[in-house]
N, CA and C atoms as an extended XYZ file, in Angstrom:
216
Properties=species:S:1:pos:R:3:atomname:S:1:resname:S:1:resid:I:1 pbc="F F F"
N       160.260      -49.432      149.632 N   UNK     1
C       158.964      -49.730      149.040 CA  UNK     1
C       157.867      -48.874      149.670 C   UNK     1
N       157.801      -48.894      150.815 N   UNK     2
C       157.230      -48.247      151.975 CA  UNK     2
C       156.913      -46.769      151.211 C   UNK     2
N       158.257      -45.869      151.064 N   UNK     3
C       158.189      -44.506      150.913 CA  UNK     3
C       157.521      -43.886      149.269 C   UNK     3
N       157.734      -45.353      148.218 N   UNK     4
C       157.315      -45.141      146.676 CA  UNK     4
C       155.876      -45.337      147.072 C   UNK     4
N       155.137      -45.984      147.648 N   UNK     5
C       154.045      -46.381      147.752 CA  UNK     5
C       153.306      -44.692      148.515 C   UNK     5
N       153.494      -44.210      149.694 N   UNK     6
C       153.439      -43.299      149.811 CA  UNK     6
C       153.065      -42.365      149.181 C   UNK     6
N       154.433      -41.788      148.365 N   UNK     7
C       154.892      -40.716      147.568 CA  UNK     7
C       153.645      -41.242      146.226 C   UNK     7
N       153.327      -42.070      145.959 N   UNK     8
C       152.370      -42.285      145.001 CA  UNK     8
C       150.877      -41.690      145.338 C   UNK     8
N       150.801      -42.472      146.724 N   UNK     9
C       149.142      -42.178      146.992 CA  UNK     9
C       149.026      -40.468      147.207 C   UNK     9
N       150.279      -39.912      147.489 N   UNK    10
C       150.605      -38.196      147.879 CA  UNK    10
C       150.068      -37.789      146.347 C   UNK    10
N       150.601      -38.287      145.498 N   UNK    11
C       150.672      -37.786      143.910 CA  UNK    11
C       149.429      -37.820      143.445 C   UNK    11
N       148.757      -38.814      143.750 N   UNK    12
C       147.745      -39.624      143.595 CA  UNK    12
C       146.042      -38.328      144.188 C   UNK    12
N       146.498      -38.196      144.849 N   UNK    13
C       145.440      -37.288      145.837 CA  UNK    13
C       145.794      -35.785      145.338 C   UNK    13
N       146.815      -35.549      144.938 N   UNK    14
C       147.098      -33.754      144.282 CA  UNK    14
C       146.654      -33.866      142.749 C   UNK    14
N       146.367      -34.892      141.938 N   UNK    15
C       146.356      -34.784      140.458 CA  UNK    15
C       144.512      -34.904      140.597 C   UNK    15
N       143.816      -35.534      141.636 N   UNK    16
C       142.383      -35.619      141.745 CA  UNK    16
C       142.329      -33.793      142.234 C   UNK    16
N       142.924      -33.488      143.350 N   UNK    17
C       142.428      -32.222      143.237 CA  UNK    17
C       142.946      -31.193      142.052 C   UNK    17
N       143.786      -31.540      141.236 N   UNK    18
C       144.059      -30.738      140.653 CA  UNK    18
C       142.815      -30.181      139.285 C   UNK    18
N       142.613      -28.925      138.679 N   UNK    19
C       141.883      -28.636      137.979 CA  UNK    19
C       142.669      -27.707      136.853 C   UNK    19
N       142.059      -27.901      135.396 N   UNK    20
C       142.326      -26.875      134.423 CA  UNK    20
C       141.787      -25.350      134.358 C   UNK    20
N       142.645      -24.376      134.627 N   UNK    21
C       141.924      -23.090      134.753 CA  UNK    21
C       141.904      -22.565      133.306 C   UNK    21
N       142.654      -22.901      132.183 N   UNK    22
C       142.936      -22.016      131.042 CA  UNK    22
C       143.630      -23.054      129.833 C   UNK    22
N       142.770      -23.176      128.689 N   UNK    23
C       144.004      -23.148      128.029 CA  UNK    23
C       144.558      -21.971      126.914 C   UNK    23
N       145.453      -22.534      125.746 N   UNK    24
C       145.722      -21.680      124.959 CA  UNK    24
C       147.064      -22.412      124.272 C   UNK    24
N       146.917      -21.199      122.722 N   UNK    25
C       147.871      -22.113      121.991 CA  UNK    25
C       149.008      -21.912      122.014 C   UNK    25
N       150.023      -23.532      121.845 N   UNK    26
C       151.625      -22.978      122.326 CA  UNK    26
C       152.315      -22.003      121.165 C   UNK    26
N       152.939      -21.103      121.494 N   UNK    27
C       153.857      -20.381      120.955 CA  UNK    27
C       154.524      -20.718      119.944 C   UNK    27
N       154.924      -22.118      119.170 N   UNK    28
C       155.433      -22.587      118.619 CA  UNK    28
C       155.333      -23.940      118.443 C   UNK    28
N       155.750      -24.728      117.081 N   UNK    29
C       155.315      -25.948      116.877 CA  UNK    29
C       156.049      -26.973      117.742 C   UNK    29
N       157.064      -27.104      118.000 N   UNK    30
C       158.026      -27.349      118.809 CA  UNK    30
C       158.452      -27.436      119.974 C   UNK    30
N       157.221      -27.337      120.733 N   UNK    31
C       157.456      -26.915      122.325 CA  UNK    31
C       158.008      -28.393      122.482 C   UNK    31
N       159.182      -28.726      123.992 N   UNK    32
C       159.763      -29.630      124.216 CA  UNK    32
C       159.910      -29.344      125.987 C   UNK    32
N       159.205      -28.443      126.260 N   UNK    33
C       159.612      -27.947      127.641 CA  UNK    33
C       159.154      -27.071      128.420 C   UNK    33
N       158.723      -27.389      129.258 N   UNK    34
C       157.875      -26.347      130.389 CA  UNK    34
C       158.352      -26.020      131.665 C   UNK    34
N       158.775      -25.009      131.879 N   UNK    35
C       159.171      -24.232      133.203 CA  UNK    35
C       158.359      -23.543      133.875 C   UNK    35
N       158.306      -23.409      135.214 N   UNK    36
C       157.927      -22.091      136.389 CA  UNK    36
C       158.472      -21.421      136.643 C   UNK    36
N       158.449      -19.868      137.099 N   UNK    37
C       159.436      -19.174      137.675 CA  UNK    37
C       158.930      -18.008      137.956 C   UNK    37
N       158.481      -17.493      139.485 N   UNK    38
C       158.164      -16.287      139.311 CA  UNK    38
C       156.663      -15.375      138.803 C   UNK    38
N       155.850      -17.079      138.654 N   UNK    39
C       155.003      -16.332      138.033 CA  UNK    39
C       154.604      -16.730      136.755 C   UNK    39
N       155.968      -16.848      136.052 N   UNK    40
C       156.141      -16.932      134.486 CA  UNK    40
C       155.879      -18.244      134.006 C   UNK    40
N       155.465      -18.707      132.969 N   UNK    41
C       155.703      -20.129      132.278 CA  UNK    41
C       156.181      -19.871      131.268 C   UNK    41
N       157.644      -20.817      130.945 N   UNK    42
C       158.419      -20.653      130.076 CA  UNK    42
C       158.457      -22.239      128.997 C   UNK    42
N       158.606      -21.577      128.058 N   UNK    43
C       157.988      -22.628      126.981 CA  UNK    43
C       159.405      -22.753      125.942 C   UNK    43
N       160.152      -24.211      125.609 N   UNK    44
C       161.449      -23.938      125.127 CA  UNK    44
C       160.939      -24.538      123.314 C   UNK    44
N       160.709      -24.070      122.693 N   UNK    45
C       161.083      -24.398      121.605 CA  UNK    45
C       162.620      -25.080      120.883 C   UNK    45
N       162.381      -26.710      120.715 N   UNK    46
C       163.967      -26.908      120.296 CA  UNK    46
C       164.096      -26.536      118.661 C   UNK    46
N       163.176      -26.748      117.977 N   UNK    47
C       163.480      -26.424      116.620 CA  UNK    47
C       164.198      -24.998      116.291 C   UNK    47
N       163.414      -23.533      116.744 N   UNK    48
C       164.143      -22.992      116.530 CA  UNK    48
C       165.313      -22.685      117.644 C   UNK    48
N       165.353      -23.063      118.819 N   UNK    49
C       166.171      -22.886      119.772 CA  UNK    49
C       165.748      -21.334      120.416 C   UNK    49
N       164.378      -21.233      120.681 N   UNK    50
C       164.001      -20.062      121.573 CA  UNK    50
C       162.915      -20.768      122.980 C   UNK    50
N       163.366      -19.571      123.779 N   UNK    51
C       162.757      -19.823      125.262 CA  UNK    51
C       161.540      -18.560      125.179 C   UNK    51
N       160.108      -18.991      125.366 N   UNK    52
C       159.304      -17.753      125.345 CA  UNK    52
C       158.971      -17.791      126.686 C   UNK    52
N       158.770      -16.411      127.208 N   UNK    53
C       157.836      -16.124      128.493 CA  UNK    53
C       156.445      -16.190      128.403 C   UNK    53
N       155.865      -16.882      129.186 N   UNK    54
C       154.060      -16.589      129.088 CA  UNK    54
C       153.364      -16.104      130.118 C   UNK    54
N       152.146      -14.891      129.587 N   UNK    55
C       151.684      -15.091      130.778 CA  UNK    55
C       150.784      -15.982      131.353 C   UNK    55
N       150.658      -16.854      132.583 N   UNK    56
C       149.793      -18.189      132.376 CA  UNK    56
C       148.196      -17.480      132.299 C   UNK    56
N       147.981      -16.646      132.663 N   UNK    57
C       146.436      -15.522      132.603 CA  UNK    57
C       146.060      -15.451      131.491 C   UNK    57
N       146.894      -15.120      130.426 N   UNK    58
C       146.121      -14.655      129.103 CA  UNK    58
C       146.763      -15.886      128.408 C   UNK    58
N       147.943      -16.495      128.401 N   UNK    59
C       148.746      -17.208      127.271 CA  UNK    59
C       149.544      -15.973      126.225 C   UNK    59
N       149.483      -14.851      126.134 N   UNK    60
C       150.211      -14.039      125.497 CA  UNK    60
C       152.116      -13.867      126.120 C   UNK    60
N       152.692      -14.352      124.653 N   UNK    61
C       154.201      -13.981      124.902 CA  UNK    61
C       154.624      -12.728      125.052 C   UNK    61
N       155.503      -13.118      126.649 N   UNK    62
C       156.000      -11.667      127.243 CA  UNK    62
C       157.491      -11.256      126.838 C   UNK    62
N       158.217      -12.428      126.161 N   UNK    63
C       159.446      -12.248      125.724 CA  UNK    63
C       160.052      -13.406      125.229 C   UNK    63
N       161.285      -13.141      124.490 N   UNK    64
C       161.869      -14.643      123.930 CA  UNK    64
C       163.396      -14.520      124.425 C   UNK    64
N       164.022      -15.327      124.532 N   UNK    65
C       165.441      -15.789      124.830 CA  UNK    65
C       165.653      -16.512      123.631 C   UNK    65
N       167.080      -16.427      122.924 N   UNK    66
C       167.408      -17.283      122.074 CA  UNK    66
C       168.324      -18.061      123.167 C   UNK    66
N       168.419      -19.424      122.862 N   UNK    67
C       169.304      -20.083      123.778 CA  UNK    67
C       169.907      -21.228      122.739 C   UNK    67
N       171.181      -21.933      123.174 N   UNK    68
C       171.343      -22.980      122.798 CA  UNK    68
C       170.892      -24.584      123.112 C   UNK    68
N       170.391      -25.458      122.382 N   UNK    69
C       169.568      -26.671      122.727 CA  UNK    69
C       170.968      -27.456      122.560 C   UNK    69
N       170.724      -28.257      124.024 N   UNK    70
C       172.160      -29.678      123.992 CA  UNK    70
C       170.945      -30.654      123.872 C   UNK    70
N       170.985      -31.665      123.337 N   UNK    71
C       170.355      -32.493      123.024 CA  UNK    71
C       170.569      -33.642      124.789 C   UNK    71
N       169.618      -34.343      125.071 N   UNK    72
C       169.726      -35.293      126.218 CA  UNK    72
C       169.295      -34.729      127.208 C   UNK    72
């Protein structure tokens, strides 16, 4: 109990400092998924089953992956 209580007030104190630097529109109607990596934010579209690269600076797509979607 001890450590959820914690780990809350931790969460709790990073989402007050946290701030919006940018937005912009998603890549597709379908977004279901957001990744980090490197820099990159990766955005998974399940409808058509593509992964886009973004840059988080501008929001312009740097590339697509077709991938397969497993559902769950």
């Amino acid at each position: 109990m001890g450590r959820a209580v914690f780990f809350l007030f931790i969460t709790a104190l990073a989402l007050q400092a946290a701030t919006i630097e940018a937005t912009f529109d998603a890549p597709a109607g379908s977004i279901n998924g957001l990744g980090w990596e490197n820099g990159v934010l990766w955005a998974i579209d399940t409808e058509t089953t593509t992964a886009f690269s973004i840059n988080p600076a501008t929001g312009a797509v740097t590339g697509t992956l077709d991938i397969e979607y497993i559902p769950g």
